[in-house]
C-alpha positions as semicolon CSV with decimal commas, in nm:
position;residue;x (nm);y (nm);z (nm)
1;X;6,893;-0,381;11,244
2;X;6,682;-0,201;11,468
3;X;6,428;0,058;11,317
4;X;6,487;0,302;11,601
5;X;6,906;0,292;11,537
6;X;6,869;0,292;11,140
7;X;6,650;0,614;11,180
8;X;6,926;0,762;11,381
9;X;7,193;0,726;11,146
10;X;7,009;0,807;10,917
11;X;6,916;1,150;11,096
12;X;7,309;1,218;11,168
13;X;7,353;1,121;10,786
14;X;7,134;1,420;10,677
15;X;7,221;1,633;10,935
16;X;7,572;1,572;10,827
17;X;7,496;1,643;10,426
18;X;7,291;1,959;10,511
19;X;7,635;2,133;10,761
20;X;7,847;1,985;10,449
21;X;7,645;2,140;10,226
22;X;7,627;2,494;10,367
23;X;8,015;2,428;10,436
24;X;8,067;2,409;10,069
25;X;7,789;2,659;9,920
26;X;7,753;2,881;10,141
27;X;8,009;3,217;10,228
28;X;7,894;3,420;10,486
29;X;7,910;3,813;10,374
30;X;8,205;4,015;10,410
31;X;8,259;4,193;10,762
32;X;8,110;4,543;10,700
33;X;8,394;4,855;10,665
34;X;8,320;5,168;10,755
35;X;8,489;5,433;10,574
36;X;8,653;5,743;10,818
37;X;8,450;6,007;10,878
38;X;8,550;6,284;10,629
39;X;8,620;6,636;10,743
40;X;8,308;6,777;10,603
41;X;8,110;6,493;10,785
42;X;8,250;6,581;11,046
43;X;8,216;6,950;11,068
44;X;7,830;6,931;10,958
45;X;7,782;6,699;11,307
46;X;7,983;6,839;11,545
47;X;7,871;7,209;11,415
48;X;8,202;7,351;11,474
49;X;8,523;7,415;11,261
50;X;8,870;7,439;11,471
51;X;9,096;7,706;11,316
52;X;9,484;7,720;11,330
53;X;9,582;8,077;11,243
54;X;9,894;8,293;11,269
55;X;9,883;8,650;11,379
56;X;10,022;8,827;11,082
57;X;9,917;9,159;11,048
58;X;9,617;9,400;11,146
59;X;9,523;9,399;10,790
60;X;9,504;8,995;10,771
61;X;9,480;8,876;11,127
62;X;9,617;9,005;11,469
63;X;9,584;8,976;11,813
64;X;9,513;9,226;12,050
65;X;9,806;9,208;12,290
66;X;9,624;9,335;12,605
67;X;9,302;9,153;12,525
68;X;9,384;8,856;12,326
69;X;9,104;8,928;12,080
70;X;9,179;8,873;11,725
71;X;9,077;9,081;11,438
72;X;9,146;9,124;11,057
73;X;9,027;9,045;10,744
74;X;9,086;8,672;10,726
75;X;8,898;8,669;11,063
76;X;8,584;8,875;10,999
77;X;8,599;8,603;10,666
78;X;8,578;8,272;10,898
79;X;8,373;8,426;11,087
80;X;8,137;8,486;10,827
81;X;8,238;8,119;10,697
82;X;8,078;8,013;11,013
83;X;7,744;8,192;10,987
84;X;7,677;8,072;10,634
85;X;7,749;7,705;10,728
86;X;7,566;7,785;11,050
87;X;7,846;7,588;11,249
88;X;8,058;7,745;11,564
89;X;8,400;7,861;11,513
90;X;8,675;7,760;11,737
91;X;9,000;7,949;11,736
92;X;9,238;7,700;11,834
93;X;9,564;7,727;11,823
94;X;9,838;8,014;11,761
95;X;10,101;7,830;11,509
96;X;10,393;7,879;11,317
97;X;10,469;7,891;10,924
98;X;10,672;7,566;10,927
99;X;10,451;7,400;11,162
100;X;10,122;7,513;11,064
101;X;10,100;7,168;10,826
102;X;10,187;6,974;11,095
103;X;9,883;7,063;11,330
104;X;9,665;6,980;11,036
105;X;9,798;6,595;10,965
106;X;9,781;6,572;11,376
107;X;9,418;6,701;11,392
108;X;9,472;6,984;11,632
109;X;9,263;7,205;11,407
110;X;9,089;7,159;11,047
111;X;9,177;7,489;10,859
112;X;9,448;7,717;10,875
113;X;9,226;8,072;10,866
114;X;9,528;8,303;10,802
115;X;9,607;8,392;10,456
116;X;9,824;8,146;10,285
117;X;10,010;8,136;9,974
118;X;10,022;7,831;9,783
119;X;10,365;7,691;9,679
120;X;10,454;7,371;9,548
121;X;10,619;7,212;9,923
122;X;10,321;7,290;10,082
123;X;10,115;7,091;9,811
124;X;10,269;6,790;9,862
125;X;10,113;6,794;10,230
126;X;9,803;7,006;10,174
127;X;9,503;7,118;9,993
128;X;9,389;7,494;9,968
129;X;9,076;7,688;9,911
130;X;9,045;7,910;9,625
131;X;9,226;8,259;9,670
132;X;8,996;8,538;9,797
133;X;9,253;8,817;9,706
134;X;9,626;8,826;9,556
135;X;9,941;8,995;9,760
136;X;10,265;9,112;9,567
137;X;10,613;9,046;9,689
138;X;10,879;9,270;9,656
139;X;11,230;9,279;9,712
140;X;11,303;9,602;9,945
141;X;11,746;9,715;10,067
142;X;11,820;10,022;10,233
143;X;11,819;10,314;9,973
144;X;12,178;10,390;9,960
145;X;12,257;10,027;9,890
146;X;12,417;10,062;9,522
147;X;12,479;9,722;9,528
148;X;12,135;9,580;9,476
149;X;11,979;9,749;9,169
150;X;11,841;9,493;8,995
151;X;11,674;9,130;9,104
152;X;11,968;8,956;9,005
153;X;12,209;9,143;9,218
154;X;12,055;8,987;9,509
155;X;12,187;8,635;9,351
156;X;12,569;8,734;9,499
157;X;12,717;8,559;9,794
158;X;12,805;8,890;9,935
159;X;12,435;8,970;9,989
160;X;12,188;8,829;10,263
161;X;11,871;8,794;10,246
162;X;11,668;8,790;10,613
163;X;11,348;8,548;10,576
164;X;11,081;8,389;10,853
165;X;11,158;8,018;10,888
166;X;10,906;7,803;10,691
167;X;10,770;8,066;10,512
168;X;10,722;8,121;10,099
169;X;11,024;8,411;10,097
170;X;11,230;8,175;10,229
171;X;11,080;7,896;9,985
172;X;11,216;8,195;9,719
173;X;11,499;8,293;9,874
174;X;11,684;7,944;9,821
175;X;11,537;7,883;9,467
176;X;11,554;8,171;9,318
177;X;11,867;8,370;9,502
178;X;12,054;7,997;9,587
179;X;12,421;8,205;9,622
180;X;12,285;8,488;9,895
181;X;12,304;8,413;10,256
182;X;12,000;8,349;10,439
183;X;11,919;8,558;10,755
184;X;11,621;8,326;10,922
185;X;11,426;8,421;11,233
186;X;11,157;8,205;11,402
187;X;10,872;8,124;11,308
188;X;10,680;8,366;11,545
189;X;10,872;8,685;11,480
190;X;10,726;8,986;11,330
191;X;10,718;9,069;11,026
192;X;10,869;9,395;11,064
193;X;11,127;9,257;11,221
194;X;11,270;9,171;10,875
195;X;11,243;9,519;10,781
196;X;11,412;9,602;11,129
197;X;11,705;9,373;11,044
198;X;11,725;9,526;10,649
199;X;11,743;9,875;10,815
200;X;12,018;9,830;11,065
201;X;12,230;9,632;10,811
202;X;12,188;9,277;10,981
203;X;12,057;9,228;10,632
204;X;12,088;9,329;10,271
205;X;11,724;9,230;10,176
206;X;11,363;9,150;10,271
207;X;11,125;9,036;10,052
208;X;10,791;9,109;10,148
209;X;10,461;9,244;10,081
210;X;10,376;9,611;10,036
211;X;10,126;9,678;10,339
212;X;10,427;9,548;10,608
213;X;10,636;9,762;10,396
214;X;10,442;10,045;10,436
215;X;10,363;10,008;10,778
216;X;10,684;9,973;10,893
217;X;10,799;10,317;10,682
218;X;10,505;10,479;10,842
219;X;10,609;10,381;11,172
220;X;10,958;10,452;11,116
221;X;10,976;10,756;10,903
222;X;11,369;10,818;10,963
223;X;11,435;10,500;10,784
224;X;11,480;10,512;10,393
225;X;11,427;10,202;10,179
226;X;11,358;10,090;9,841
227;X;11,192;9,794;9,674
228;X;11,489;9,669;9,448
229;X;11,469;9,775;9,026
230;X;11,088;9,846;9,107
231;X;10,958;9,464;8,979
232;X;10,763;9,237;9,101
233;X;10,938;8,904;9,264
234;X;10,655;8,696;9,289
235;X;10,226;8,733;9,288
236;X;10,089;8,474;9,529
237;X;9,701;8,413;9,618
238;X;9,553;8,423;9,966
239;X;9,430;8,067;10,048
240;X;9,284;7,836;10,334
241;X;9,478;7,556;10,376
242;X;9,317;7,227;10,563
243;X;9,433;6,844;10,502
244;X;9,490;6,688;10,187
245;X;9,220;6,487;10,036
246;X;8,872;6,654;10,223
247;X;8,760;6,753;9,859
248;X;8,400;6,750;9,941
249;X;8,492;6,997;10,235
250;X;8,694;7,192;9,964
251;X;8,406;7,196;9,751
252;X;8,164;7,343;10,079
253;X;8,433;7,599;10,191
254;X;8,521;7,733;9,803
255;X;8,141;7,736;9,737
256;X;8,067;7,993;10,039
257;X;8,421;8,189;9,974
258;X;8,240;8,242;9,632
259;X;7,950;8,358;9,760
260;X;8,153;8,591;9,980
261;X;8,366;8,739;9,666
262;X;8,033;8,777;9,451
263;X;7,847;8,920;9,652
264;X;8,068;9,203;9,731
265;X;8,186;9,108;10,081
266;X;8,510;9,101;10,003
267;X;8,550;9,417;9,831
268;X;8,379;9,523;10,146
269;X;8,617;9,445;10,361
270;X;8,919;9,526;10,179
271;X;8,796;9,898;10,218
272;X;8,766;9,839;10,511
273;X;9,111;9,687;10,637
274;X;9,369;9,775;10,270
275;X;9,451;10,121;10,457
276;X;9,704;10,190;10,177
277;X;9,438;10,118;9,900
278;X;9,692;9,904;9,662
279;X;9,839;9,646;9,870
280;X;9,567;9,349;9,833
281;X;9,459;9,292;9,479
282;X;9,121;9,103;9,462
283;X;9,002;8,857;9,207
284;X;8,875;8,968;8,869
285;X;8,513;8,901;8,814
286;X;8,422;8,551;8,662
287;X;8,234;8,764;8,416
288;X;8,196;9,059;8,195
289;X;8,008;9,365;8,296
290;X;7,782;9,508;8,009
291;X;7,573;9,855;8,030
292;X;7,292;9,898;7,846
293;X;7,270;10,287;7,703
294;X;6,903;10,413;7,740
Protein backbone atom coordinates (compact mmCIF):
# COMPACT_ATOMS: atom_id res chain seq x y z
CA UNK A 1 0.00 0.00 0.00
CA UNK A 2 1.05 3.35 -0.62
CA UNK A 3 3.05 5.23 2.19
CA UNK A 4 1.27 8.50 1.47
CA UNK A 5 -2.53 6.64 1.86
CA UNK A 6 -1.38 4.44 4.98
CA UNK A 7 -0.27 7.79 6.69
CA UNK A 8 -3.67 9.13 6.00
CA UNK A 9 -5.61 6.59 7.59
CA UNK A 10 -3.64 6.46 9.91
CA UNK A 11 -4.05 10.36 10.64
CA UNK A 12 -8.07 9.96 10.45
CA UNK A 13 -7.46 6.86 12.86
CA UNK A 14 -5.98 9.17 15.58
CA UNK A 15 -7.89 11.95 14.86
CA UNK A 16 -10.82 9.70 15.30
CA UNK A 17 -9.49 8.13 18.90
CA UNK A 18 -8.58 11.64 20.20
CA UNK A 19 -12.80 13.23 19.29
CA UNK A 20 -13.76 9.60 20.80
CA UNK A 21 -11.83 10.12 23.53
CA UNK A 22 -12.90 13.62 24.61
CA UNK A 23 -16.51 12.23 23.63
CA UNK A 24 -16.22 9.77 26.39
CA UNK A 25 -13.96 11.68 29.14
CA UNK A 26 -14.67 14.73 28.77
CA UNK A 27 -18.16 16.86 30.14
CA UNK A 28 -18.14 20.25 29.39
CA UNK A 29 -19.13 22.44 32.69
CA UNK A 30 -22.52 23.15 33.64
CA UNK A 31 -24.22 26.34 31.96
CA UNK A 32 -23.63 29.06 34.63
CA UNK A 33 -27.08 30.20 36.81
CA UNK A 34 -27.41 33.29 38.05
CA UNK A 35 -29.35 33.62 41.10
CA UNK A 36 -32.22 36.78 41.08
CA UNK A 37 -31.13 39.77 42.26
CA UNK A 38 -32.33 40.02 45.92
CA UNK A 39 -34.16 43.05 47.20
CA UNK A 40 -31.32 44.32 49.20
CA UNK A 41 -29.06 43.95 46.03
CA UNK A 42 -31.14 45.65 44.52
CA UNK A 43 -31.86 48.63 46.63
CA UNK A 44 -27.95 49.13 47.41
CA UNK A 45 -27.58 49.63 43.23
CA UNK A 46 -30.32 51.38 42.22
CA UNK A 47 -30.00 53.73 45.54
CA UNK A 48 -33.63 54.00 45.92
CA UNK A 49 -36.40 52.15 47.96
CA UNK A 50 -40.14 52.40 46.42
CA UNK A 51 -42.68 52.70 49.27
CA UNK A 52 -46.40 51.58 49.21
CA UNK A 53 -48.11 53.37 52.10
CA UNK A 54 -51.68 54.07 53.21
CA UNK A 55 -52.76 57.38 54.55
CA UNK A 56 -53.95 56.49 57.96
CA UNK A 57 -53.79 59.09 60.30
CA UNK A 58 -51.81 62.45 61.05
CA UNK A 59 -50.21 60.68 63.84
CA UNK A 60 -48.90 57.65 61.49
CA UNK A 61 -49.07 58.94 57.96
CA UNK A 62 -51.39 61.42 56.06
CA UNK A 63 -51.70 63.33 53.18
CA UNK A 64 -52.18 66.80 52.88
CA UNK A 65 -55.37 67.10 50.85
CA UNK A 66 -54.64 70.49 49.18
CA UNK A 67 -50.95 69.76 48.71
CA UNK A 68 -50.53 66.13 48.44
CA UNK A 69 -47.59 66.16 50.84
CA UNK A 70 -47.43 63.43 53.28
CA UNK A 71 -46.45 63.62 56.82
CA UNK A 72 -46.46 61.48 60.08
CA UNK A 73 -44.49 59.46 62.06
CA UNK A 74 -44.01 56.41 59.89
CA UNK A 75 -42.90 58.99 57.24
CA UNK A 76 -40.37 61.19 59.05
CA UNK A 77 -39.11 57.18 59.98
CA UNK A 78 -38.49 56.17 56.11
CA UNK A 79 -37.35 59.10 55.59
CA UNK A 80 -34.77 58.81 58.03
CA UNK A 81 -34.47 55.01 56.77
CA UNK A 82 -33.31 56.61 53.65
CA UNK A 83 -30.60 58.90 54.99
CA UNK A 84 -28.94 56.18 57.03
CA UNK A 85 -28.81 53.78 54.01
CA UNK A 86 -27.95 56.86 51.99
CA UNK A 87 -30.46 55.63 49.19
CA UNK A 88 -33.51 57.92 47.66
CA UNK A 89 -36.94 57.33 48.75
CA UNK A 90 -39.71 56.98 46.34
CA UNK A 91 -43.27 57.27 47.49
CA UNK A 92 -45.05 55.21 45.16
CA UNK A 93 -48.17 54.25 45.38
CA UNK A 94 -51.39 55.08 47.62
CA UNK A 95 -52.87 51.37 48.43
CA UNK A 96 -55.36 49.62 50.22
CA UNK A 97 -55.32 47.15 53.37
CA UNK A 98 -56.37 44.09 51.32
CA UNK A 99 -54.31 44.99 48.47
CA UNK A 100 -51.32 46.35 49.97
CA UNK A 101 -49.71 42.48 49.70
CA UNK A 102 -50.54 42.33 46.38
CA UNK A 103 -48.39 45.39 45.11
CA UNK A 104 -45.52 43.79 46.93
CA UNK A 105 -45.60 40.08 45.09
CA UNK A 106 -46.20 42.38 41.72
CA UNK A 107 -43.16 44.64 42.43
CA UNK A 108 -44.91 47.95 42.29
CA UNK A 109 -43.08 48.97 45.45
CA UNK A 110 -40.60 47.11 48.01
CA UNK A 111 -41.94 48.15 51.51
CA UNK A 112 -45.14 49.02 52.78
CA UNK A 113 -43.99 52.33 55.06
CA UNK A 114 -47.33 52.64 56.97
CA UNK A 115 -47.61 51.01 60.23
CA UNK A 116 -48.64 47.46 60.03
CA UNK A 117 -49.75 44.94 62.39
CA UNK A 118 -48.66 41.54 62.00
CA UNK A 119 -51.29 38.74 61.92
CA UNK A 120 -51.01 35.32 60.96
CA UNK A 121 -52.89 35.78 57.02
CA UNK A 122 -50.62 38.29 56.27
CA UNK A 123 -47.59 35.93 57.19
CA UNK A 124 -48.33 33.49 54.92
CA UNK A 125 -47.62 36.19 52.07
CA UNK A 126 -45.15 38.47 53.85
CA UNK A 127 -42.27 39.25 55.99
CA UNK A 128 -42.16 42.26 58.52
CA UNK A 129 -39.62 44.41 60.21
CA UNK A 130 -39.35 44.47 63.83
CA UNK A 131 -42.08 46.71 65.61
CA UNK A 132 -40.92 50.28 66.36
CA UNK A 133 -43.91 50.95 68.78
CA UNK A 134 -47.15 48.88 69.98
CA UNK A 135 -50.98 50.26 69.39
CA UNK A 136 -53.96 48.91 71.60
CA UNK A 137 -57.30 47.97 70.21
CA UNK A 138 -60.35 48.52 71.83
CA UNK A 139 -63.79 47.74 71.41
CA UNK A 140 -65.82 51.25 71.57
CA UNK A 141 -70.54 51.30 71.27
CA UNK A 142 -72.40 54.29 71.86
CA UNK A 143 -72.65 54.93 75.71
CA UNK A 144 -76.21 54.21 76.25
CA UNK A 145 -75.83 50.85 74.55
CA UNK A 146 -76.70 48.42 77.64
CA UNK A 147 -76.38 45.74 75.48
CA UNK A 148 -72.65 45.54 75.04
CA UNK A 149 -71.02 45.52 78.51
CA UNK A 150 -68.68 43.07 78.31
CA UNK A 151 -66.35 41.60 75.22
CA UNK A 152 -68.45 38.75 74.90
CA UNK A 153 -71.65 40.56 74.36
CA UNK A 154 -70.37 41.63 71.12
CA UNK A 155 -70.34 37.66 70.17
CA UNK A 156 -74.50 37.98 69.59
CA UNK A 157 -76.02 37.91 66.17
CA UNK A 158 -78.02 40.88 67.10
CA UNK A 159 -74.86 43.04 67.22
CA UNK A 160 -72.71 44.43 64.21
CA UNK A 161 -69.59 45.13 64.15
CA UNK A 162 -68.41 47.94 61.26
CA UNK A 163 -64.67 47.01 60.09
CA UNK A 164 -62.29 48.35 56.95
CA UNK A 165 -62.08 45.57 54.38
CA UNK A 166 -58.73 43.67 54.61
CA UNK A 167 -57.80 45.02 57.66
CA UNK A 168 -56.67 43.17 61.25
CA UNK A 169 -60.29 44.29 63.04
CA UNK A 170 -61.85 42.62 60.52
CA UNK A 171 -59.20 39.64 60.73
CA UNK A 172 -60.76 39.83 64.65
CA UNK A 173 -63.99 40.51 64.01
CA UNK A 174 -64.69 37.00 62.25
CA UNK A 175 -62.43 34.98 64.67
CA UNK A 176 -63.06 36.17 67.62
CA UNK A 177 -66.91 37.67 67.38
CA UNK A 178 -67.84 34.78 64.39
CA UNK A 179 -71.93 35.29 65.37
CA UNK A 180 -71.97 39.43 64.98
CA UNK A 181 -72.66 40.93 61.68
CA UNK A 182 -70.00 42.54 59.88
CA UNK A 183 -70.43 46.21 58.69
CA UNK A 184 -67.34 46.48 55.97
CA UNK A 185 -66.38 49.65 54.13
CA UNK A 186 -63.61 49.95 51.50
CA UNK A 187 -60.52 49.76 51.76
CA UNK A 188 -59.84 53.58 51.41
CA UNK A 189 -62.37 54.91 53.89
CA UNK A 190 -61.51 56.74 56.94
CA UNK A 191 -61.04 55.61 59.84
CA UNK A 192 -63.42 57.72 61.54
CA UNK A 193 -65.79 56.76 59.43
CA UNK A 194 -66.22 53.62 61.61
CA UNK A 195 -66.72 55.73 64.50
CA UNK A 196 -69.22 57.81 62.26
CA UNK A 197 -71.20 54.63 61.49
CA UNK A 198 -71.01 53.38 65.53
CA UNK A 199 -72.45 56.88 66.38
CA UNK A 200 -75.42 57.08 64.12
CA UNK A 201 -76.38 53.42 64.87
CA UNK A 202 -75.36 51.94 61.35
CA UNK A 203 -73.29 49.97 63.79
CA UNK A 204 -73.13 48.50 67.25
CA UNK A 205 -69.25 48.44 67.41
CA UNK A 206 -65.82 49.62 66.21
CA UNK A 207 -62.84 48.29 67.24
CA UNK A 208 -60.08 50.52 66.98
CA UNK A 209 -57.20 52.23 68.37
CA UNK A 210 -57.29 54.96 71.00
CA UNK A 211 -55.73 58.07 69.06
CA UNK A 212 -58.76 57.67 66.11
CA UNK A 213 -60.88 57.31 69.08
CA UNK A 214 -59.89 60.28 70.54
CA UNK A 215 -59.74 62.28 67.63
CA UNK A 216 -62.90 61.61 66.48
CA UNK A 217 -64.48 62.52 70.25
CA UNK A 218 -62.47 65.64 70.02
CA UNK A 219 -63.85 66.51 66.82
CA UNK A 220 -67.21 65.53 67.67
CA UNK A 221 -67.78 66.46 71.22
CA UNK A 222 -71.76 65.95 71.09
CA UNK A 223 -71.17 62.34 70.53
CA UNK A 224 -70.83 59.99 73.67
CA UNK A 225 -69.07 56.63 73.44
CA UNK A 226 -67.45 54.05 75.41
CA UNK A 227 -64.75 51.45 74.90
CA UNK A 228 -66.75 48.21 75.88
CA UNK A 229 -66.00 46.59 79.85
CA UNK A 230 -62.76 48.86 79.69
CA UNK A 231 -60.26 45.74 78.34
CA UNK A 232 -58.05 45.43 75.99
CA UNK A 233 -59.13 43.34 72.64
CA UNK A 234 -55.95 42.90 71.18
CA UNK A 235 -52.01 44.61 71.46
CA UNK A 236 -50.51 44.57 67.98
CA UNK A 237 -46.87 45.94 66.93
CA UNK A 238 -46.20 48.55 64.27
CA UNK A 239 -44.25 46.82 61.44
CA UNK A 240 -42.83 47.27 57.77
CA UNK A 241 -43.99 44.80 55.70
CA UNK A 242 -41.96 44.01 52.20
CA UNK A 243 -41.89 40.44 50.30
CA UNK A 244 -41.38 37.25 51.81
CA UNK A 245 -37.99 35.79 51.77
CA UNK A 246 -35.54 39.29 51.37
CA UNK A 247 -34.02 38.26 54.86
CA UNK A 248 -30.78 39.93 54.22
CA UNK A 249 -32.91 43.17 53.43
CA UNK A 250 -34.79 42.34 56.75
CA UNK A 251 -31.66 42.09 58.47
CA UNK A 252 -30.44 45.91 56.83
CA UNK A 253 -33.89 47.55 57.51
CA UNK A 254 -34.30 45.97 61.38
CA UNK A 255 -30.59 46.89 61.95
CA UNK A 256 -31.19 50.80 61.18
CA UNK A 257 -34.92 50.68 62.86
CA UNK A 258 -32.67 49.68 65.90
CA UNK A 259 -30.52 52.26 65.64
CA UNK A 260 -33.50 54.58 65.33
CA UNK A 261 -35.27 53.12 68.69
CA UNK A 262 -31.81 53.25 70.65
CA UNK A 263 -30.84 56.12 69.98
CA UNK A 264 -33.84 57.92 71.08
CA UNK A 265 -35.41 58.88 67.73
CA UNK A 266 -38.28 57.28 68.27
CA UNK A 267 -39.17 58.47 71.58
CA UNK A 268 -38.47 61.67 69.78
CA UNK A 269 -40.94 61.55 67.59
CA UNK A 270 -43.64 60.07 69.49
CA UNK A 271 -43.56 63.45 71.49
CA UNK A 272 -43.70 64.83 68.83
CA UNK A 273 -46.80 63.29 66.86
CA UNK A 274 -48.72 60.92 70.26
CA UNK A 275 -50.80 64.30 70.93
CA UNK A 276 -52.81 62.31 73.54
CA UNK A 277 -49.55 61.06 75.29
CA UNK A 278 -50.89 57.23 75.81
CA UNK A 279 -52.00 56.05 72.56
CA UNK A 280 -48.56 54.56 71.04
CA UNK A 281 -46.68 52.43 73.49
CA UNK A 282 -42.95 52.07 72.48
CA UNK A 283 -40.66 49.16 72.97
CA UNK A 284 -39.08 48.42 76.33
CA UNK A 285 -35.38 48.83 76.38
CA UNK A 286 -33.27 45.67 75.42
CA UNK A 287 -31.58 46.44 78.68
CA UNK A 288 -31.58 47.44 82.24
CA UNK A 289 -30.83 50.92 83.36
CA UNK A 290 -28.51 51.06 86.52
CA UNK A 291 -27.52 54.44 88.52
CA UNK A 292 -24.62 54.63 90.26
CA UNK A 293 -25.17 56.73 93.80
CA UNK A 294 -22.13 59.12 94.31
Amino acid sequence: MNKKIINSLVLVVLMFAISFAATKFYSPSSPTIYAPETLKEKVLRTKKIRVGYLATTPQQLAKDPNTGELYGMYYDIIEDVGKKLNVKIEWAEEVGWGTMIEGLNQSRYDIVGSPVWANSARAQKADFSIPLTYNLMYAYARADDNRLNTLDDINLEKVKVTVVDGTTAQLVAKQRFAKAQIVALPQLSAQSDLLLNVATKKADVVMIDPFVAKTFLKNNPDVNLKIIGNKVVRVDGNSLMFNTGEQEFKNMLDTVLREEINNGYIDELLKKYDVFGDTFYPIAKPYAETHLKK
